[in-house]
N, C-alpha and C positions, 0 to 999 in steps of 0.2 A: 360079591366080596364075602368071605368067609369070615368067621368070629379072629381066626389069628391074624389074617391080612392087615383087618381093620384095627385089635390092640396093635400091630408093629406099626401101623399109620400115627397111630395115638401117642408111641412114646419114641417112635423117630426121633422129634423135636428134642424130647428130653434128655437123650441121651448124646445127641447134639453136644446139646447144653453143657451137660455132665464134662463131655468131652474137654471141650472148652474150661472149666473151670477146674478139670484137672492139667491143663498144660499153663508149664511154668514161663513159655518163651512172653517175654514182654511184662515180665513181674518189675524188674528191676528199672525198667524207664517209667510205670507209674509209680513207685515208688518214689523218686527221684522228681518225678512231677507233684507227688502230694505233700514235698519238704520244699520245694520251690511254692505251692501256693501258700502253705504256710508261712515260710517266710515275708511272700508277701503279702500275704495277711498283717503280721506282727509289724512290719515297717507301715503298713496303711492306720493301722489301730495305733502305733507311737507317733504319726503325722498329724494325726484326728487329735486326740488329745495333747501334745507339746506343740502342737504347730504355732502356734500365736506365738508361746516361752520362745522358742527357737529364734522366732522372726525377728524378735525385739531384741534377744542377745546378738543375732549378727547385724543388725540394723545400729546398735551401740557398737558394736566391736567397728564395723565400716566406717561410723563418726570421727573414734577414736585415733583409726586409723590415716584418716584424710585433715582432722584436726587435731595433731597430738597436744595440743599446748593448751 
């Protein structure tokens, strides 16, 4: 194996790579995936903390509801 064989073996991978992170196909569906795990982030973090508030307002609202008087 010569000295150039064995660099081109060496940055094969990286320019792979490169490749890869210059193509734009599939930008737009992780994008669209990291505003959907955010979201559901934001809805698990408002569950986490109001969940109890929550419970007890529609656990009254149901009362309410079945016993208006």
């Amino acid at each position: 194996m010569t000295g150039y064989s064995m660099i081109e073996t060496i940055l094969r991978p990286w320019r792979r790579l490169a490749s890869y992170a210059a193509c734009r196909k599939g930008s737009t569906a992780i994008e669209y995936g990291l505003i959907a795990a955010g979201i559901a982030l934001a809805v698990s973090v408002g569950v986490f903390f109001f969940g109890a508030t929550l419970r007890d307002y529609f656990n009254y609202f149901a009362d309410y509801l079945s016993n208006p008087g």
